[in-house]
C-alpha positions in Angstrom: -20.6 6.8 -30.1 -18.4 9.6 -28.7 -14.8 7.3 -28.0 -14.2 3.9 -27.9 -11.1 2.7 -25.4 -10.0 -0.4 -27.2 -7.5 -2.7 -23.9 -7.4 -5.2 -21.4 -8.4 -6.4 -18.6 -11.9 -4.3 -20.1 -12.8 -2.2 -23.1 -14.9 0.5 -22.5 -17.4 2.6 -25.3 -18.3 6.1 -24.1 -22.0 7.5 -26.0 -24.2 10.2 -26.2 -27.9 9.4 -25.2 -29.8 9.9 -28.3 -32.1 12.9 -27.1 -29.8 13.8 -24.4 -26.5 15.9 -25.8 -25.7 16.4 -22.5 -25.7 12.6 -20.8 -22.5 10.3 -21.4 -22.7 6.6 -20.7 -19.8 4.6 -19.8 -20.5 0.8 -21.5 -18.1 -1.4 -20.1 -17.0 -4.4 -22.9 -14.8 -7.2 -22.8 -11.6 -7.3 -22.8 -9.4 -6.7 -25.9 -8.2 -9.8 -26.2 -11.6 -11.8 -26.1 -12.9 -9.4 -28.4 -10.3 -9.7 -30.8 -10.9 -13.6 -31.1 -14.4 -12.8 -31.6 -13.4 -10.6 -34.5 -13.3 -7.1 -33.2 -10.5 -4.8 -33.7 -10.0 -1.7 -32.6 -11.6 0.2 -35.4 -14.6 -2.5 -35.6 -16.6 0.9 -33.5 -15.8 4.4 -34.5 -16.1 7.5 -33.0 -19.8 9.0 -35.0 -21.0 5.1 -35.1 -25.4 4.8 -34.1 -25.0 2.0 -31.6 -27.9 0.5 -29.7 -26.9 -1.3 -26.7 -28.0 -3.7 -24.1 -26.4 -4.8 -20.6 -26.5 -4.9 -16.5 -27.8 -1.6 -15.8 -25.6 -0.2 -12.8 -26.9 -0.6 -8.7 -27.2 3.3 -8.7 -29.7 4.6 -11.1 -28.2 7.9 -11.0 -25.0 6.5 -13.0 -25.2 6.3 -16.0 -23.0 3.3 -17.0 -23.6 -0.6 -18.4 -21.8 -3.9 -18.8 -22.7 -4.6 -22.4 -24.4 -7.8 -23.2 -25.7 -6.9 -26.8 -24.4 -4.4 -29.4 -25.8 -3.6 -32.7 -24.8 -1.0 -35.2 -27.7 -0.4 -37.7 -26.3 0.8 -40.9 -24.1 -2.5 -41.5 -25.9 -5.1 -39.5 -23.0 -5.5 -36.8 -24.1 -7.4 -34.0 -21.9 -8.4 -30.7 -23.2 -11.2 -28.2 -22.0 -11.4 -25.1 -21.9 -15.4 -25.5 -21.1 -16.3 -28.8 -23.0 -19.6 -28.7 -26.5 -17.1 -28.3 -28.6 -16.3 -31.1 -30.1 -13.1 -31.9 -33.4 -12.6 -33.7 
């Protein structure tokens, strides 16, 4: 994760593509103040954090940009659902 832009009316996480230095994504999140009733501050995602994510790819495949549905973060089991009534296995 390269910057995470913690505000309202959407968050937004900006990554490298592991493999790809070069390639930046643009994940678009929910806003700040869902996420913080869901228990997300804005520290919850640092800058150096191994995220894997999953969303609504874009219409153009040549951007490179997602509304996140899912995010993990490996190393501490950190999960975020887009609906918090979903399960994850």
């Amino acid at each position: 994760m390269v910057r995470c832009l913690f505000r309202n009316p959407h968050s937004y996480i900006f990554l490298r593509e592991a493999g790809h230095d070069e390639r930046i994504w643009s994940l678009e999140w929910a806003s700040a103040k869902k996420l913080s009733r869901q228990g997300v501050q804005a520290g919850t995602i640092r800058s150096g954090d191994y995220v894997v994510v999953t969303g609504h790819p874009p219409r153009m495949t040549t951007e490179y940009r997602i509304l996140i549905q899912l995010l993990t973060r490996q190393n501490d089991g950190f999960i975020w659902v887009e609906r918090k009534d979903e399960t994850v296995d």
